[in-house]
N, C-alpha and C positions, 0 to 999 in steps of 0.2 A: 369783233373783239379788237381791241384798241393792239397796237403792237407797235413796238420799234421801228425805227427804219434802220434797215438791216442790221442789225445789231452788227453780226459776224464783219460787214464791212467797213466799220465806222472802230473798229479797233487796230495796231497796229501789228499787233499779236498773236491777231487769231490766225491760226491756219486756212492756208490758200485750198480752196479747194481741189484743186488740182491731186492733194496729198491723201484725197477720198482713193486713189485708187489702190495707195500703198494703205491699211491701216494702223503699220507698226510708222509712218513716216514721221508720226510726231515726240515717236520715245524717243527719251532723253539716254545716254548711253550707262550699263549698270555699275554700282560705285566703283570707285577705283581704289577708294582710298585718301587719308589726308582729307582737306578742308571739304564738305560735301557740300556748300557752295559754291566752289571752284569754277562748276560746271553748271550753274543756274542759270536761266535766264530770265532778265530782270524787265518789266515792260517802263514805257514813259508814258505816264495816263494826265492829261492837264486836270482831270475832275478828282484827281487822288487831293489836293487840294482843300478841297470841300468836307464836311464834317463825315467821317462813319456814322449812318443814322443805325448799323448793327453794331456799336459801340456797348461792350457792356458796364461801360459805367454811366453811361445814360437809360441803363436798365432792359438792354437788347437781350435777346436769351435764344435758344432752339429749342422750341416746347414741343417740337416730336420728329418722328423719323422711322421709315417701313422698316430699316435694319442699319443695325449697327453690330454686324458681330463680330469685325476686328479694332475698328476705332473709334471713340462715342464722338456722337453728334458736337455734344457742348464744344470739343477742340475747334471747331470751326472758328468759335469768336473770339479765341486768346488772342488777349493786343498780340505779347511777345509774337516773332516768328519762329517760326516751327523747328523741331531740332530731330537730330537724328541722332542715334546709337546702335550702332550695327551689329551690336555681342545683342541687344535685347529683345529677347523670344519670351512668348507664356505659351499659355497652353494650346490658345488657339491658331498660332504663328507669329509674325514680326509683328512689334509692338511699333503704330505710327503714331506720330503725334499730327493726327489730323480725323476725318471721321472717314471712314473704310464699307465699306461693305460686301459680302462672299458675293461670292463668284456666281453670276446667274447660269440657270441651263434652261436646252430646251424640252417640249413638252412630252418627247418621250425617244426611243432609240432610233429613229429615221431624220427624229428634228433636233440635233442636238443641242446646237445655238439659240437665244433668245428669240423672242418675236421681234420684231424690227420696233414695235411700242411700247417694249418692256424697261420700265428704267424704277431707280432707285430716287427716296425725296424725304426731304428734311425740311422742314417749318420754320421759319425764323421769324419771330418777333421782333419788330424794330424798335431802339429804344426811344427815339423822336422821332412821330410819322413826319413824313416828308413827301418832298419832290427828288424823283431818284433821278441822278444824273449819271451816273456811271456805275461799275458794278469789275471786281474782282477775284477770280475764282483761281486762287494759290495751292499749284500742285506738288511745292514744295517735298522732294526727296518719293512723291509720286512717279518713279520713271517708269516702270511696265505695269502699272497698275492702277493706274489715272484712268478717268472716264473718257471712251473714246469721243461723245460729246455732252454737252450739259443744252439745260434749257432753264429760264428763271419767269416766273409769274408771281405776278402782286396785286394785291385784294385791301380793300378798305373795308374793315369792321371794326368800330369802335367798342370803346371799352376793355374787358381783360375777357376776350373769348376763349374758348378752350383749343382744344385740335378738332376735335370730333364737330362744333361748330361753324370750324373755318370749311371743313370738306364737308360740308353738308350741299346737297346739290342745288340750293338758293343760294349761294357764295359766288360771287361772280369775280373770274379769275383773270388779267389782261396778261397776255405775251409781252413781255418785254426783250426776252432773248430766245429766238422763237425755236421751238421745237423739234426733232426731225422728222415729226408725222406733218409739219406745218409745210414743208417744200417736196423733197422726193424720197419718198418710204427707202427704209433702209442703209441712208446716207446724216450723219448729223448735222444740222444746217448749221450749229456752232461747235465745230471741233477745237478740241483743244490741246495744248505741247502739255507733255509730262514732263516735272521739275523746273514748273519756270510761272511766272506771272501773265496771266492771261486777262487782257481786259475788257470791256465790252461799254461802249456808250448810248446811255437811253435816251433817248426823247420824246417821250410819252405827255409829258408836262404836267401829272396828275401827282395826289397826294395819298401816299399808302401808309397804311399802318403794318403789315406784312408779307411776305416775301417765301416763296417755296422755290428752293433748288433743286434740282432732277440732277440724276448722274443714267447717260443714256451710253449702254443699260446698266453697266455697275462700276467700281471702282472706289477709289481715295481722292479726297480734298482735304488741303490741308487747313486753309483759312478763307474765309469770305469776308470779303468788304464792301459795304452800299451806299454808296460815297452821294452826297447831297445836299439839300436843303431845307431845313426845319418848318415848318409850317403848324403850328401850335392851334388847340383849340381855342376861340375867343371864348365862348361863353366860357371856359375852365378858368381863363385867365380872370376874368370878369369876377367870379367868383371869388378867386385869391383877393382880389383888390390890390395889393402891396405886392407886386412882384418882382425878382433882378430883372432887368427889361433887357441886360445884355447877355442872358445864361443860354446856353445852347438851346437847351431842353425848352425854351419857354420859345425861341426862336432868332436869337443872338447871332450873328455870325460875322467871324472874321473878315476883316477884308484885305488887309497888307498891312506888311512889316518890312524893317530897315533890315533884318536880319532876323533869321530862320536856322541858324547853324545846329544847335544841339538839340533843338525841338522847338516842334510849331507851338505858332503861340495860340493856335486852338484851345490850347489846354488848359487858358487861363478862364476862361470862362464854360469849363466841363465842370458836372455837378460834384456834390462834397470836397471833400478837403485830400490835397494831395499826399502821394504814398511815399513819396522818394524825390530828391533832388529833380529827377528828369522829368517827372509827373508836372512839367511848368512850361514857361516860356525862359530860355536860357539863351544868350545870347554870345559871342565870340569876344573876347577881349582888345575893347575899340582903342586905338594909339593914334587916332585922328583929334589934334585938340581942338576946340571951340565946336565939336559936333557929337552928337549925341544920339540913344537906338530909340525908336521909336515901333506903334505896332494902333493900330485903327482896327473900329469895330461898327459894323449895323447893327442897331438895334432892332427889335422885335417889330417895332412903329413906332410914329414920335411920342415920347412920354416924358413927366415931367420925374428927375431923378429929384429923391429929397437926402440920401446918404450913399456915401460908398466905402467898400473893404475892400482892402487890399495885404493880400497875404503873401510873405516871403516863405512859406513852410518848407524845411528843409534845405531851405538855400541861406548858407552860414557865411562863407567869404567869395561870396560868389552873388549874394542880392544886388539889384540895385539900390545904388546910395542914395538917390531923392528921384522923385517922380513927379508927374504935373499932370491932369488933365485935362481936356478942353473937349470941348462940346460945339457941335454946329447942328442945325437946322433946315435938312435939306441938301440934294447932292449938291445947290450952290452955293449955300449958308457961308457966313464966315464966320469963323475959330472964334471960340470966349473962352475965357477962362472958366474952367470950374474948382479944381483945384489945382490953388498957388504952387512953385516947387515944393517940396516938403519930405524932410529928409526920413528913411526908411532903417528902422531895425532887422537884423537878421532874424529867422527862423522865427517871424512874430506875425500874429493878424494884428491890422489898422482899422480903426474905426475911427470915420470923418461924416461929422452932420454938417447939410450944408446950410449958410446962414436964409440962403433961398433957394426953392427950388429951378433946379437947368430943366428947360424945354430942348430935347433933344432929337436929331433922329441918329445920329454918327457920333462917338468919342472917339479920342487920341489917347490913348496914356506916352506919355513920353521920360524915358530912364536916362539917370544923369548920370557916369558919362556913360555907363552902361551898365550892365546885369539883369538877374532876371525875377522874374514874378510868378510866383506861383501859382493865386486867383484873383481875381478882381469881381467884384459883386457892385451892380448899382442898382440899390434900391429906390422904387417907385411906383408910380403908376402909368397905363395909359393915356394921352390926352383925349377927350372925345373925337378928333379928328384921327387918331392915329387908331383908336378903336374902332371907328368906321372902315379905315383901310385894310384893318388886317381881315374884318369880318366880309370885304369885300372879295378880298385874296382866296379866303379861304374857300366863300362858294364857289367862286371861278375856281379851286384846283379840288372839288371834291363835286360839283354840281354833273 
């Protein structure tokens, strides 16, 4: 079975083994009061970075889960992070905002405790299969009731499989964040801190469509993130003909910006049309003159663009004033013009046909002297050479 290398020591967060002997070592202490924050601990992941391929607005979802009887699964993929309210109780005790699950026992009055292989698991569909680089599991406001460890596996099955498909025993599952029957029974190889960000780095190198959590053997999570890289089918794209060649979902991806202050500029190229001001690329009010923000993008493979949109939604005195973009051809290529400066309305989609089509593999958009953009669309197509590359990529990370 294909598996990480060591997952648990390739993060900075994970709990030291050592702390296997205490197993409350990694609770977090019970609220006090005031900001429930206060007391979080936050991790620092370089792969957080990279796109959520369980983003639900790239159409990620939880299509199933053995139990959810205090907090439902779907909380796992809420962007927002997780909140807490300490007055709210139902029926069946403290209402989390994350997915929960009762209390396992053992098999009868001499065994009281689980089996050491008993664990709780939740399904995740990803909404861009991908290359999983990193992965984490947020035990937000989880302090004594967080899984003493998790494990994560991921499975390539195309198409829109059910649940009952994916566990079918022809499913073939890779360890990514390995299990604790995978090292010494009854110790979890990836423990984890309650109330705090736990992260774990893959390198597997392969291209998944889905993702199964394990909580070993039960507990709360409050959100999962599978932080990565897109990797799109060719024959789908083949089929579109006309596609944005720099949209996440198609396999678009950021690469660097001048400024990242109010929000990544991921977000200028995530699918549909934005919800709210911060649903963008928003940038800090530049007082440098003669210099201006910029933000660079990979395209899916070289293609040749024939139009582009560019939308300010919801950004009123806060857009940027004129934009420009340029195109290269290769990480050595040099910068062309695609489009000239050209000044931008608030709270409007842009529509630019271009007089010929850019052969590209990389754009720049660059904002004058600053503000921010909501999406950016470049319509086109693959060149044959770039459609050979992706479909080469793709057998290397699915062959």
């Amino acid at each position: 079975m294909t598996s990480a290398t060591d997952a648990a020591d390739a993060t900075e967060n994970t709990a030291d083994h050592a702390s296997a002997a205490d197993p409350h070592a990694n609770d977090a202490a019970p609220y006090g009061g005031g900001d429930p924050y206060a007391d979080y601990r936050y991790g620092d992941f370089a792969f957080t970075e990279l796109v959520d391929l369980a983003d639900r607005r790239l159409g990620a979802g939880v299509i199933a889960a053995n139990d959810e009887f205090f907090a439902e699964r779907e909380n796992l993929l809420v962007r927002e992070r997780a909140v807490f309210d300490p007055e709210r109780f139902g029926h069946k005790g403290k209402i989390m905002d994350g997915w929960e699950t009762r209390r396992r026992r053992g098999a009868d009055a001499d065994h009281v405790f689980p089996a050491p292989e008993d664990h709780d698991w939740a399904l995740v569909r990803l909404g861009a299969p991908g290359v999983i680089k990193g992965i984490v599991v947020d035990t937000a406001h989880f302090r004594g009731n967080y899984p003493q460890g998790i494990s994560v596996q991921a499975t390539a099955v195309e198409g829109s499989p059910s649940p009952e498909r994916l566990l079918a025993d022809d499913v073939k599952w890779d360890e990514l964040v390995p299990s604790p029957s995978s090292k010494e029974q009854g110790r979890p190889h990836a423990p984890v801190r309650g109330h705090a960000e736990n992260g774990f780095e893959i390198t597997t190198g392969r291209r998944y469509t889905h993702v199964r959590l394990c909580q070993h053997p039960d507990g709360g999570v409050a959100r999962l993130r599978v932080h990565g890289e897109v990797v799109p089918d060719p024959e789908w794209l083949d089929t579109l003909g006309t596609i944005d060649l720099v949209a996440v979902v198609n396999g678009g991806a950021y690469e660097d910006a001048s400024d990242k202050f109010y929000s990544s500029p991921t977000q200028i190229i995530l699918p549909g049309t934005s919800r709210k001001m911060d649903d963008g690329w928003e940038n800090r009010r530049r007082r440098v003159r003669d210099t201006n923000d910029w933000v660079r993008f990979r395209l899916v493979a070289q293609g040749a663009i024939r139009a582009v949109e560019i939308d300010t939604a919801y950004l009123k005195g806060n857009s940027a004033g004129w934009v420009a973009l340029s195109g290269r051809d290769g990480e050595a290529g040099e910068w062309f013009e695609i489009l000239p400066r050209t000044k931008l309305q608030p709270d409007t989609l842009h529509r630019f046909r271009l007089p010929a089509q850019a052969v590209a593999t990389h754009v720049r958009l660059d904002a004058f002297p600053d503000g921010g953009v909501a999406r950016m669309r470049l319509h086109g197509a693959l060149t044959a050479e770039g459609a050979a590359e992706l479909r080469r990529r793709y057998t290397e990370l699915t062959g």
